[in-house]
Backbone as numpy.savetxt, mean C-alpha at the origin, in Angstrom:
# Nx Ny Nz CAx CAy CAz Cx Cy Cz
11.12 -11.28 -4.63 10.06 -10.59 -3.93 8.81 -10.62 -4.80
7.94 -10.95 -4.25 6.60 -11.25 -4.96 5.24 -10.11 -4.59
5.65 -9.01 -3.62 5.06 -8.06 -2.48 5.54 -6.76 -2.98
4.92 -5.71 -2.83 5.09 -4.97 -2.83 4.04 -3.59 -2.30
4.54 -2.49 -1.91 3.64 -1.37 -1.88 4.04 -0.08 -2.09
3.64 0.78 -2.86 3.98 2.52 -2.66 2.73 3.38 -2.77
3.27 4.25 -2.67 2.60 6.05 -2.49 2.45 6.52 -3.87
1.44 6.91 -4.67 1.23 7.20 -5.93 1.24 8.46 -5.88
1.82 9.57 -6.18 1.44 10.98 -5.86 0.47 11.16 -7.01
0.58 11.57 -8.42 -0.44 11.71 -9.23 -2.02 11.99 -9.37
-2.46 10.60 -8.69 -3.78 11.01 -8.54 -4.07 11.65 -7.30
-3.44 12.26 -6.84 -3.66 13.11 -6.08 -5.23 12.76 -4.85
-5.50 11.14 -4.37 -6.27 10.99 -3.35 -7.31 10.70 -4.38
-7.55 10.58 -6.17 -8.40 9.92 -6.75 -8.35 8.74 -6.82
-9.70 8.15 -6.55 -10.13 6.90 -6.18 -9.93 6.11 -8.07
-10.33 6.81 -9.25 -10.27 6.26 -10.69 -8.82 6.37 -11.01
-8.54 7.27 -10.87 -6.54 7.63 -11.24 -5.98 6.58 -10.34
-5.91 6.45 -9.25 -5.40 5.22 -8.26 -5.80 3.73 -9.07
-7.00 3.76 -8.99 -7.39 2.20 -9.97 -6.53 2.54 -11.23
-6.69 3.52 -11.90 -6.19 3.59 -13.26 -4.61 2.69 -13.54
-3.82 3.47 -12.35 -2.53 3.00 -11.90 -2.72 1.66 -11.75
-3.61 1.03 -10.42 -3.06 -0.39 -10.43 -3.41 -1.28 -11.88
-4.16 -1.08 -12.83 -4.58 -1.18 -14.03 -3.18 -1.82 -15.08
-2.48 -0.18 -14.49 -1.04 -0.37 -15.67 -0.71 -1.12 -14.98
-0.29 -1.43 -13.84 0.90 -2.58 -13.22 -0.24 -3.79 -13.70
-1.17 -3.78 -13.62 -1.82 -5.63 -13.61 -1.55 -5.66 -15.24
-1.58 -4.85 -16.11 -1.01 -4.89 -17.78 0.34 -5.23 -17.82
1.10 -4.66 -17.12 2.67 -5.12 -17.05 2.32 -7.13 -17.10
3.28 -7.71 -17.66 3.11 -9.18 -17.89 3.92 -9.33 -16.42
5.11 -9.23 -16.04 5.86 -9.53 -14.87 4.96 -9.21 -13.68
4.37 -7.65 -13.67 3.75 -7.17 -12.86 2.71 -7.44 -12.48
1.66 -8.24 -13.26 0.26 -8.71 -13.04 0.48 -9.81 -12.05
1.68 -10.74 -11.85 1.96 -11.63 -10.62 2.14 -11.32 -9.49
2.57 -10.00 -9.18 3.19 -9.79 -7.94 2.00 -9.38 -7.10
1.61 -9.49 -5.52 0.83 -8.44 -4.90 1.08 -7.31 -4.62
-0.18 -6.12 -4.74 0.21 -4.63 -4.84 -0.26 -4.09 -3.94
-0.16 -3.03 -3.28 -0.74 -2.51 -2.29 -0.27 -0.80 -2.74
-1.42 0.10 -3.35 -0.42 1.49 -3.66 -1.76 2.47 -2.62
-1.19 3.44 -2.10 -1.58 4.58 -1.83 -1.51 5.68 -2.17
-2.89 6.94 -1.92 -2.90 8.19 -2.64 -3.06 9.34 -1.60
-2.42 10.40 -1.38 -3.20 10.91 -0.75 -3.42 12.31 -0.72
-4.26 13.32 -0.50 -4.97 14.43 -0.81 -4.80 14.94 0.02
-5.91 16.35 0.25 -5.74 17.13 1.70 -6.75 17.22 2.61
-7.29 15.80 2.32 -8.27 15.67 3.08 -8.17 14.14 3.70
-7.90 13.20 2.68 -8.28 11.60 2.34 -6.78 10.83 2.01
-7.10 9.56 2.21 -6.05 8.80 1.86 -6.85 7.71 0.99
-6.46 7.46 -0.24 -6.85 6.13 -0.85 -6.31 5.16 -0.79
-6.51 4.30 -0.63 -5.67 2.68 -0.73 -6.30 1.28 -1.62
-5.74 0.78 -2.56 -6.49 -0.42 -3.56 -5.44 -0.97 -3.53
-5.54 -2.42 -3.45 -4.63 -3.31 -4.17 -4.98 -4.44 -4.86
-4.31 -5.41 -5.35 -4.43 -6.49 -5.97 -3.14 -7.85 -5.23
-4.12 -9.08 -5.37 -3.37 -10.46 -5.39 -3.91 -11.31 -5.94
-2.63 -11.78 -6.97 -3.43 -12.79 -8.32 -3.93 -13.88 -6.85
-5.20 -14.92 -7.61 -5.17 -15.97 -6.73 -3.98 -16.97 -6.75
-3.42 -17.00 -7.83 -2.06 -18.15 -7.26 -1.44 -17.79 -6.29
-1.21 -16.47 -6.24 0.12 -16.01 -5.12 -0.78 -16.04 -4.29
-2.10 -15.66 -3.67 -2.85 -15.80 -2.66 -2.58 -17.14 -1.76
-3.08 -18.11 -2.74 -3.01 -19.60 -2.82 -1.40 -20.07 -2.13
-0.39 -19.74 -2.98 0.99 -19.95 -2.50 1.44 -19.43 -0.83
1.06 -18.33 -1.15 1.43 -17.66 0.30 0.73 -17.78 1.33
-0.47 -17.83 0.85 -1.94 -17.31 2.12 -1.89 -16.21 2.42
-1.49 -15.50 1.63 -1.75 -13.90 1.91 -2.71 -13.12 1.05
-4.14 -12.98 1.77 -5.09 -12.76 0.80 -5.12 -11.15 0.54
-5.75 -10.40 -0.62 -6.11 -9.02 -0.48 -7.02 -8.83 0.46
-7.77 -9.20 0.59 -8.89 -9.06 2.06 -8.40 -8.73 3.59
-7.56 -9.98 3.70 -6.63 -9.67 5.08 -5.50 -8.47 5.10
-5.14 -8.41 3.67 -4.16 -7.45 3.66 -4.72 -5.84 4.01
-5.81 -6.22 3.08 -7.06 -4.60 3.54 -7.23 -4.52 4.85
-7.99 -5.37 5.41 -8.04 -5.55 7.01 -7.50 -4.65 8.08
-6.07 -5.00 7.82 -5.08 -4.85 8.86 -4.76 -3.30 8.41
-4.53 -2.89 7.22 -4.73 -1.23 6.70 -6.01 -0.75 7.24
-7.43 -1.23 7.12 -8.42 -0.15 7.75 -8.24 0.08 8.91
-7.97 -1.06 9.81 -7.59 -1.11 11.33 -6.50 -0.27 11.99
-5.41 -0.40 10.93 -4.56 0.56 11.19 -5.24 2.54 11.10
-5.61 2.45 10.09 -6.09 3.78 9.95 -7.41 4.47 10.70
-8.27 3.04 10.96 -9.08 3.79 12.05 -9.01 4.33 13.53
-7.57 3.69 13.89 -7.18 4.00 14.71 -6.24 5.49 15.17
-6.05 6.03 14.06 -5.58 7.67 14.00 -6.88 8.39 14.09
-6.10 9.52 14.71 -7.31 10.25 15.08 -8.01 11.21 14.15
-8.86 11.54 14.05 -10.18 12.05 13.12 -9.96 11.50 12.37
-10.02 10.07 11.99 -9.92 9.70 10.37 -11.04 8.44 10.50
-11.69 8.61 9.24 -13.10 7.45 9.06 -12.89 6.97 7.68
-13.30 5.52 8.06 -12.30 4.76 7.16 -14.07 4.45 6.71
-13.77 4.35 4.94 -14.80 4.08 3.90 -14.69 2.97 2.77
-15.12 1.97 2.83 -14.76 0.84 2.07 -15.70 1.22 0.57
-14.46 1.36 -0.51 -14.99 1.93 -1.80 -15.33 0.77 -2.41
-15.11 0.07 -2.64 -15.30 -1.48 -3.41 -14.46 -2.94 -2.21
-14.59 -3.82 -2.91 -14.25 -5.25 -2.36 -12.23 -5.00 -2.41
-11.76 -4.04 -3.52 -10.27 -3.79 -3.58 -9.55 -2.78 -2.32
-10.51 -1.65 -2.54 -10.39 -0.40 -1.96 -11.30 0.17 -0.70
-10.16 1.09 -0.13 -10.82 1.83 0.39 -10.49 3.86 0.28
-11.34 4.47 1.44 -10.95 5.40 1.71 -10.60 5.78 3.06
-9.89 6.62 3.33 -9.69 7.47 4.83 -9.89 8.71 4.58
-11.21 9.81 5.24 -11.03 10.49 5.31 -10.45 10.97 7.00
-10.22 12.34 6.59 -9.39 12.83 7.34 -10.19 14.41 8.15
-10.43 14.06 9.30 -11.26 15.47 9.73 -10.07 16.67 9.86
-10.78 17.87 9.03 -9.43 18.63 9.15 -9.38 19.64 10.58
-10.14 19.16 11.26 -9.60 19.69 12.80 -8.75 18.81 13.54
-8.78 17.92 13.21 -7.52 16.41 13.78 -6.24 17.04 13.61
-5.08 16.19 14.09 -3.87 16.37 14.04 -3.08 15.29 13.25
-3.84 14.97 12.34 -3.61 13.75 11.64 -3.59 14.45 10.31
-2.83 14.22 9.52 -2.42 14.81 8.26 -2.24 13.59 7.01
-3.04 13.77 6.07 -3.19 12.87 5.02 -1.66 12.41 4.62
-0.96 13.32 4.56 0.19 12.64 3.78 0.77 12.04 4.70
1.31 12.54 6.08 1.82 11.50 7.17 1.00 9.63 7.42
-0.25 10.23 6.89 -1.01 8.74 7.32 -0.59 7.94 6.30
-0.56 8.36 5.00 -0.34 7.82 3.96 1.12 6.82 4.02
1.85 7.43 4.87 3.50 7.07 4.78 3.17 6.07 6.25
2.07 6.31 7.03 2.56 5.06 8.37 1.81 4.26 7.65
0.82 4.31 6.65 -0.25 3.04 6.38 1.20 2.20 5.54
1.47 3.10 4.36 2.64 2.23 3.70 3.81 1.35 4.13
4.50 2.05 5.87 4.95 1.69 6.89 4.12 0.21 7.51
2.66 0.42 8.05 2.20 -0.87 8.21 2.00 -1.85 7.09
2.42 -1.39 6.42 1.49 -2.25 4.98 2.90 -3.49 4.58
3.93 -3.14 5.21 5.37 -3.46 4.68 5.85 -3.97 6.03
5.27 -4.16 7.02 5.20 -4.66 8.49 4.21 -5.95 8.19
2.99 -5.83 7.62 2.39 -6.57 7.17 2.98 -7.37 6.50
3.37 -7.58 5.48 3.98 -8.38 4.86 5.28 -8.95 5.38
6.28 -8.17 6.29 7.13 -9.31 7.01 6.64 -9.88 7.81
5.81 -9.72 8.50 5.09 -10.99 9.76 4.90 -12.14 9.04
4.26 -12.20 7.65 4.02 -13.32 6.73 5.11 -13.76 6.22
6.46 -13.23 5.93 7.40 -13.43 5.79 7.42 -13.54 4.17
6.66 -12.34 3.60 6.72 -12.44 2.21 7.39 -11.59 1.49
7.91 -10.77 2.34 8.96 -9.80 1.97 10.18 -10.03 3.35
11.42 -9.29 2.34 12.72 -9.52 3.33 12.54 -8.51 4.30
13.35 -9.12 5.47 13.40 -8.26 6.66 14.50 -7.26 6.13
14.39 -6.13 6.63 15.29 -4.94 6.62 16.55 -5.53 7.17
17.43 -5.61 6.45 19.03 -5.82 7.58 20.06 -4.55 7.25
20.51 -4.34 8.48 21.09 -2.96 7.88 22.82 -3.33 9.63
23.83 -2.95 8.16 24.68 -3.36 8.87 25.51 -1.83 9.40
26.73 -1.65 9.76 26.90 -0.63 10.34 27.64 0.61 9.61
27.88 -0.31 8.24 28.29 0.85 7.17 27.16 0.95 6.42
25.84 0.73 6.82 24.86 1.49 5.74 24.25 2.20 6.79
23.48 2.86 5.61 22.95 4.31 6.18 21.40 4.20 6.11
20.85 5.13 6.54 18.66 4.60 6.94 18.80 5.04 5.57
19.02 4.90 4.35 18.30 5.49 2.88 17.29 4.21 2.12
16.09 4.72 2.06 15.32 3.36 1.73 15.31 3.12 0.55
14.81 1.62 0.66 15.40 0.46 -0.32 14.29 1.01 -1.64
14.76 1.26 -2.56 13.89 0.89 -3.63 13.44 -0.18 -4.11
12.54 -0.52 -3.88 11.60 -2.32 -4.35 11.39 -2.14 -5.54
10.58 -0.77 -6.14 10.23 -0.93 -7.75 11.03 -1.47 -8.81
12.70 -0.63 -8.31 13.36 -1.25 -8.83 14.27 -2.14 -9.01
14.11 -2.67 -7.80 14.44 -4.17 -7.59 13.58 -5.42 -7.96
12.62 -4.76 -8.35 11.51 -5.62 -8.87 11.71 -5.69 -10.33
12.31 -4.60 -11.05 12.53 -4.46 -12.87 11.94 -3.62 -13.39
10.90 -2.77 -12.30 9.56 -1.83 -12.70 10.86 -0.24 -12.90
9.86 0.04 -14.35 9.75 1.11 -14.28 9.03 2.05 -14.09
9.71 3.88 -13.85 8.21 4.64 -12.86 8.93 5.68 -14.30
């Protein structure tokens, strides 16, 4: 698996603590190859940044751009939420707090599309789940070698 995405709780919906994070993974030597996609989210906002070296771009055709794309689109489409492009990596969602849309739920369907995203491209494995397993989700980090 060369893909990946999670939910950062820590920075707590900071836009520098979120970069800070993808920072350490692009320092990781294994980790600076893979594409990242992490989310943050607050009680207001959702952050989202990622990274794709250009080789794996190149290999796959799966660019960070398109990958952003399909996340703002997704998120502008919940209700009270206005999507804010922080840099060429990142963005933001805020979140109107009269909506019925709740930062941390958005946070978990963006991560949900974000991992939908990537099987249409077929760059991550499809979920197979046979009749003696149970819905408990897969850990990627550490199937990847990462430690948290």
């Amino acid at each position: 698996m060369r893909f990946f995405c999670a939910t950062v709780e820590t920075p707590g919906g900071d836009v520098g603590l979120l970069k800070k994070s993808l920072e350490g993974l692009n320092a990781d030597r294994k980790a600076a190859t893979w594409g990242k996609m992490l989310f943050s989210a607050s009680d207001s906002s959702v952050i989202v940044t990622g990274h794709v070296p250009p080789d794996l771009a190149t290999d796959t055709g799966v660019t960070l751009s398109e990958w952003l794309m399909c996340l703002m689109e997704h998120a502008s489409t919940a209700d009270g939420c206005t999507v804010r492009p922080v840099d060429g990596a990142t963005f933001e969602v805020t979140v109107d707090a009269a909506a019925e849309t709740f930062p941390f739920k958005l946070c978990d369907a963006m991560t949900e599309r974000s991992t939908v995203f990537l099987r249409e491209r077929k760059v991550v494995p499809e979920k197979k789940k046979t009749d003696e397993e149970d819905d408990e989700e897969v850990d990627y980090a550490a199937a990847l070698g990462m430690e948290w």
